[in-house]
C-alpha angles and dihedrals in degrees: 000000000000123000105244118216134206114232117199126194131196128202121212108208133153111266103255111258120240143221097255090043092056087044094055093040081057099043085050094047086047102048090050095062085050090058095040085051094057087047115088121151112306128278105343094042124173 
């Protein structure tokens, strides 16, 4: 009789992303262009 061997296998995926994930991903991105906004060149501004 043949040995039998167990083969395992393994698949490397990126984990799925989430409603909340892309949400938060949004709010960031958002609140970033916020910033960016208020930030206009210092302390004479425009």
């Amino acid at each position: 009789m043949a040995a039998e061997t167990v083969v395992r296998r393994v698949r490397h995926t990126a984990p799925r992303r989430t409603d909340t994930d892309t949400e938060r991903r949004n709010a960031a991105a958002a609140l970033q262009r916020a910033l960016d906004r208020r930030d206009n060149g210092g302390a004479t501004g425009h």
